[in-house]
MARPAMI-657447 format. One record per residue (C-alpha): x negated, z, y; residue number from 1; residue in one letter. Coordinates in steps of 0.001 Angstrom, whole numbers, plus 524288, in hexadecimal, padded with zeros to 5 digits. Example, Ala and Ser with C-alpha at 12.3 -4.5 7.8 and 13.67 -1.06 7.14 Angstrom:
// residues 2
SITE     c1     c3     c2  pami  fido
SITE  7CFF4  81E78  7EE6C     1     a
SITE  7CA9A  81BE4  7FBDC     2     s
END
This chain:
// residues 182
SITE     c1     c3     c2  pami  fido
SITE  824E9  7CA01  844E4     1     x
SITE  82908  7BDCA  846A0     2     x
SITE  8288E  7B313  83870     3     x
SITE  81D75  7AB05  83F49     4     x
SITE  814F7  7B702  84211     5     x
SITE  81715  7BCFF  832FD     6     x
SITE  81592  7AD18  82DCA     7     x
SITE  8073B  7ADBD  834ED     8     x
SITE  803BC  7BAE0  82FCC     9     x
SITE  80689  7B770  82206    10     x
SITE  80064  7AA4A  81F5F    11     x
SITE  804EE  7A04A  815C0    12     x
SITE  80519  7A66C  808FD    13     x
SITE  802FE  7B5A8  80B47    14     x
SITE  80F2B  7B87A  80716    15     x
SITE  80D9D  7B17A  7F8A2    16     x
SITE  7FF69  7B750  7FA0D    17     x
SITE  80605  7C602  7FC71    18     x
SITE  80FFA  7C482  7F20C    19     x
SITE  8049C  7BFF4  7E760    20     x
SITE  7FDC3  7CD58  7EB5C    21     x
SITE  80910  7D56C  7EA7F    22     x
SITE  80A68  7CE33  7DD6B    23     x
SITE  7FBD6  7D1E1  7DAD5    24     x
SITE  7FF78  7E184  7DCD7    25     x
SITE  80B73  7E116  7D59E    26     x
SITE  80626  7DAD9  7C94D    27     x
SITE  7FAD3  7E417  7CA19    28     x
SITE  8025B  7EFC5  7CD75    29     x
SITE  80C88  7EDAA  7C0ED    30     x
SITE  8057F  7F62B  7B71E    31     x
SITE  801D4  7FFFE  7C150    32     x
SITE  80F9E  80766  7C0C2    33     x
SITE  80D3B  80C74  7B387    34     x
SITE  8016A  8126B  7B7DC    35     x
SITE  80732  819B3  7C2F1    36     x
SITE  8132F  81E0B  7BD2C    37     x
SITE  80D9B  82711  7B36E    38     x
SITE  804B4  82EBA  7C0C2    39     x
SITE  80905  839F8  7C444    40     x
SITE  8102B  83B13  7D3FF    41     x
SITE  8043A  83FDC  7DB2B    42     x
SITE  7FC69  834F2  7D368    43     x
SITE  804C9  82B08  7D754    44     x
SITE  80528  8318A  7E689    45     x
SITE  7F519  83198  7E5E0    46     x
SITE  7F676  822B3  7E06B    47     x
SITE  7FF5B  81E3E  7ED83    48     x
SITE  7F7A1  824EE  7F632    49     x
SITE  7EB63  81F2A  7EF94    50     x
SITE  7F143  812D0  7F00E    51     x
SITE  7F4F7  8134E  7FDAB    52     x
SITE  7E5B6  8170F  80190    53     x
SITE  7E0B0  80BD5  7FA34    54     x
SITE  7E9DE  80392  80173    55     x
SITE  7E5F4  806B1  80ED1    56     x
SITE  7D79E  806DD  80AB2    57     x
SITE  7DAD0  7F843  805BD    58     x
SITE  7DD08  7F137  811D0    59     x
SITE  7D231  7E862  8166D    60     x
SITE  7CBBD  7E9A9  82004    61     x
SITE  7CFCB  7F55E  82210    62     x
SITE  7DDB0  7FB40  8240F    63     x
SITE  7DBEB  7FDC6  83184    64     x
SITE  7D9AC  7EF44  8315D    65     x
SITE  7E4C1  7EAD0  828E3    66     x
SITE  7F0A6  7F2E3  82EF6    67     x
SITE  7EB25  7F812  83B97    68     x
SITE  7E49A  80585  83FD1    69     x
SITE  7EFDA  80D13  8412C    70     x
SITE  7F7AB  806E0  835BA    71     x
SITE  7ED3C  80AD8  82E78    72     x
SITE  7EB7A  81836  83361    73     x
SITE  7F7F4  819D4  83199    74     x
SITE  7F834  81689  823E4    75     x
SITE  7ED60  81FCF  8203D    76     x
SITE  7F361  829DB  8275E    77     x
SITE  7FE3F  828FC  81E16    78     x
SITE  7F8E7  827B5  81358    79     x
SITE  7F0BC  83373  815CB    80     x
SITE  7FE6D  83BAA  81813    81     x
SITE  80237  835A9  80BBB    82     x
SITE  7F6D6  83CC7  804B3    83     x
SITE  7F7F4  84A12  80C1F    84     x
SITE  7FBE7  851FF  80039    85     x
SITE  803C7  85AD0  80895    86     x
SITE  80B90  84C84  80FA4    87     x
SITE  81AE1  849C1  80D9E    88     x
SITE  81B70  83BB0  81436    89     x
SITE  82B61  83F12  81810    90     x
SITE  82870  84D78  81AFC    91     x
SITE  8279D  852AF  82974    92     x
SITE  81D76  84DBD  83256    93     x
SITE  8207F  83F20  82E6D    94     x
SITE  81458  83B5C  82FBD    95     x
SITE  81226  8329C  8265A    96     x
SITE  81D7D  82B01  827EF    97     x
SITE  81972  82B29  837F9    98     x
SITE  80D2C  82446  832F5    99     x
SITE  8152B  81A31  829F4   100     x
SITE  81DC9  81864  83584   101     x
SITE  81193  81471  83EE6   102     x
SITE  80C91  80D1E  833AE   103     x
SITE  81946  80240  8335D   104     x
SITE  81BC2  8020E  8413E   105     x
SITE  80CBB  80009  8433E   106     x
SITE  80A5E  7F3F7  83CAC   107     x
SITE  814B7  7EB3C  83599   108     x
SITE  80C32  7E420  82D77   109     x
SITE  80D27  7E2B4  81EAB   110     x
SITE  8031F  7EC60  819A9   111     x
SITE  807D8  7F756  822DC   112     x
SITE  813A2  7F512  81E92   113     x
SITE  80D11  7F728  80F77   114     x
SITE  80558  80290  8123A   115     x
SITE  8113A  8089B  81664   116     x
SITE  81A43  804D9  80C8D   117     x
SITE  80F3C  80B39  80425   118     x
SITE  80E6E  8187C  80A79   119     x
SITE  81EB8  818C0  80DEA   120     x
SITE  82199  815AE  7FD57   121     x
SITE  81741  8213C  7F924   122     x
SITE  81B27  82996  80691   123     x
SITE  829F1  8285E  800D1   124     x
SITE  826F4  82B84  7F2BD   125     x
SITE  81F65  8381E  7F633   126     x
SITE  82A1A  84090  7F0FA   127     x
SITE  82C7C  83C37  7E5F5   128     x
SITE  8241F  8393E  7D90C   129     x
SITE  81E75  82BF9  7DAB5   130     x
SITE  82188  822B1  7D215   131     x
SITE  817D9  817B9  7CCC3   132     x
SITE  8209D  80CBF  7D448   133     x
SITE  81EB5  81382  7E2DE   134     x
SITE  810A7  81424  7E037   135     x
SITE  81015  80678  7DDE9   136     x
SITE  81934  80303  7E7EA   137     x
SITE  80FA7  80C92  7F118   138     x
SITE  8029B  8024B  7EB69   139     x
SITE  80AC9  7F797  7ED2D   140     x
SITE  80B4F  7F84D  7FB47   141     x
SITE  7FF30  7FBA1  7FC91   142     x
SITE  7FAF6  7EF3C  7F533   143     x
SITE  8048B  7E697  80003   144     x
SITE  7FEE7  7EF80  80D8D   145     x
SITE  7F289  7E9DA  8084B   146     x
SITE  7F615  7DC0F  805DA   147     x
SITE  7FD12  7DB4B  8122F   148     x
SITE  7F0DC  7E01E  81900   149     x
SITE  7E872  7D60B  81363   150     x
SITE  7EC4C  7C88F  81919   151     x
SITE  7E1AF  7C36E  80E05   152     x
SITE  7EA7D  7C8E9  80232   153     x
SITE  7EA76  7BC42  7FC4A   154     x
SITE  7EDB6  7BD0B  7EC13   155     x
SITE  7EA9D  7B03E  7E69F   156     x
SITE  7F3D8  7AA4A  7DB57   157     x
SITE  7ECFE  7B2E4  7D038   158     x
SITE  7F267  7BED5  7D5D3   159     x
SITE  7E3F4  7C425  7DB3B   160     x
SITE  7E3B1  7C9FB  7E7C4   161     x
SITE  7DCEF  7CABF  7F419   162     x
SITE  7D107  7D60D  7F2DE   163     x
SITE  7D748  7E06D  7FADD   164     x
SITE  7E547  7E0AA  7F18A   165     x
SITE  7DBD7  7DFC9  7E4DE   166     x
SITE  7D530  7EBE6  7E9AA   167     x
SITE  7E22F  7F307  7EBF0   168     x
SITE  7E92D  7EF63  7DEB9   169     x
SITE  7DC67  7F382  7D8CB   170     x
SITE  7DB80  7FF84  7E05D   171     x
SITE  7E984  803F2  7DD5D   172     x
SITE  7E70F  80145  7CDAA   173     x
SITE  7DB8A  80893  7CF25   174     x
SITE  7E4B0  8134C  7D65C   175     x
SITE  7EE0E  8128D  7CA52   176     x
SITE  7E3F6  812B1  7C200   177     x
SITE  7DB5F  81EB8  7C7E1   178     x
SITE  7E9F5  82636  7C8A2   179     x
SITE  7EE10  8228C  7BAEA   180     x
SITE  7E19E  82835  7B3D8   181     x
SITE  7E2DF  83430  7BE32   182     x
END
């Protein structure tokens, strides 16, 4: 893409506008990794995968809207191998990482590149326990595929964001919350 064509999809100001809503999540987010840390693994896998679902339920319109029909087929589908209890994302088969492969080379744009960075970091840490940082690392992409997706992400001075990314951090505390008293 060439710098004219990425100047005119970005107007004047998104990217101070994208910075004060990343600066939104992380402010938000900084008490939230003493609530996770404590969970144990498979609440902390249910919390991703939770997290991930609200995400793709976030975009507006609709996520067939936002990132395309088969972006956003293809995200389901891998989220929904994510959750099949019986689903090893680097086992045989390599299905899932067929799907995140499709996904990139699909689309290029911003929050495809989010939603996979959020299924890829919880995807990777599937062997192992996960710790409280990957599952905010896993929310914190989610937070950016949907800020990328909505061109009217605007955070004004005071650190209040558009609707859509006040719904998500509230729906992800309300994840943390739900999982903590679990």
């Amino acid at each position: 893409m060439t710098m004219s064509a990425t100047l005119s999809r970005h107007p004047p100001g998104a990217r101070n506008d994208r910075a004060l809503a990343m600066a939104a999540f992380q402010i938000e987010s900084r008490s939230w990794g003493g609530l996770v840390q404590p969970l144990s693994s498979q609440a902390k896998r249910v919390l991703c995968l939770d997290a991930i679902g609200v995400c793709l339920a976030s975009f507006r319109p609709s996520l067939e809207e936002a990132l395309g029909a088969r972006s956003a087929r293809l995200a389901r589908r891998a989220l929904e191998l994510l959750r099949a209890d019986d689903y090893v994302p680097n086992g045989p088969g390599g299905e899932f990482r067929d799907a995140l492969r499709a996904l990139r080379e699909d689309d290029q744009c911003a929050a495809v590149a989010s939603v996979v960075a959020a299924l890829t970091e919880y995807a990777d840490a599937m062997p192992a326990d996960l710790t409280a940082s990957t599952v905010l690392l896993v929310m914190s992409a989610c937070y950016e595929a949907v800020m990328h997706a909505d061109r009217r992400a605007r955070v004004t001075a005071a650190g209040r964001g558009d609707q859509a990314l006040t719904r998500l951090i509230s729906a992800q505390r309300g994840l943390i919350g739900a999982a903590a008293l679990a």
